[in-house]
C-alpha positions, 0 to 999 in steps of 0.5 A: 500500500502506498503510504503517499496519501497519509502525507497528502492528507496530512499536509495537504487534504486535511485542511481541506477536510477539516474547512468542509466540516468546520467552516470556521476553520478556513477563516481562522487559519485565513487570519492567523496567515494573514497576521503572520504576513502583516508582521513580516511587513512590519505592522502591529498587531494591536487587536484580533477578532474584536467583536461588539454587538454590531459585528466583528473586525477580524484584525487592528494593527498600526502601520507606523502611527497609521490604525489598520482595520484588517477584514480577511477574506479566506476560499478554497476557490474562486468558484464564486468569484475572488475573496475580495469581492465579498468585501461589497459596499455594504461590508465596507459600511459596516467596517466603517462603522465597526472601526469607528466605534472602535475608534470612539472606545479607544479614544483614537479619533485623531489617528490616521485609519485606513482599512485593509483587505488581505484575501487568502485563496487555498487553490489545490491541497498541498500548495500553500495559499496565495495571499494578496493583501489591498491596502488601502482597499476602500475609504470609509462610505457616507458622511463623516468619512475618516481619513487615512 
């Protein structure tokens, strides 16, 4: 027998696997990729997954002295079209009032903000997922924009 698809299962198959059954799983390991590849290009991680009762925003950072808001985007495909259109107008209004509630609690209003998109796409098993990372994706939506 071969002993081949126990290590293609292993590295490969399994995240597949456990993203069919626990889909909560692809988007914790979307994020956890992302915040490694944010902290190779110098920023820091100042929250994770900050929840509040209008919603979640999956990572704050500061690049410099500027406050990152960060939404991942993780696929096994783009059968429904790329990560980062799923980021759509009304996605982009509720991570702008997200960080600006944020922003109110931690009494940052004068920081510089922008908000960030990095998509992570797992292609095929056993080939590591390719990572494109926006930033500066889009400006906040409506009135009483925030700069960045």
């Amino acid at each position: 027998m071969n002993a081949g698809w126990l290590r293609d299962w292993l590295y490969g198959g399994r995240r597949r696997l456990v993203a069919r059954f626990w889909p909560g799983r692809l988007g914790d390991e979307g994020e956890r990729l992302a915040e490694r590849h944010l902290k190779k290009l110098g920023y820091k991680i100042v929250a994770r997954r900050h929840r509040t009762p209008l919603g979640e925003l999956d990572l704050i950072a500061l690049d410099g002295a500027c406050l990152v808001f960060v939404e991942v985007k993780a696929r096994r495909s783009c059968d429904a079209g790329h990560p980062v259109e799923a980021v759509d107008a009304a996605k982009q209004a509720q991570l702008a009032r997200l960080a600006l509630a944020y922003m109110k609690a931690h009494h940052r209003l004068e920081h510089q903000a922008r908000f960030d998109v990095v998509a992570v796409l797992w292609a095929a098993a056993g080939v590591p997922p390719e990572i494109v990372h926006y930033r500066n994706a889009f400006e906040s939506p409506g009135r009483g924009r925030m700069f960045g």
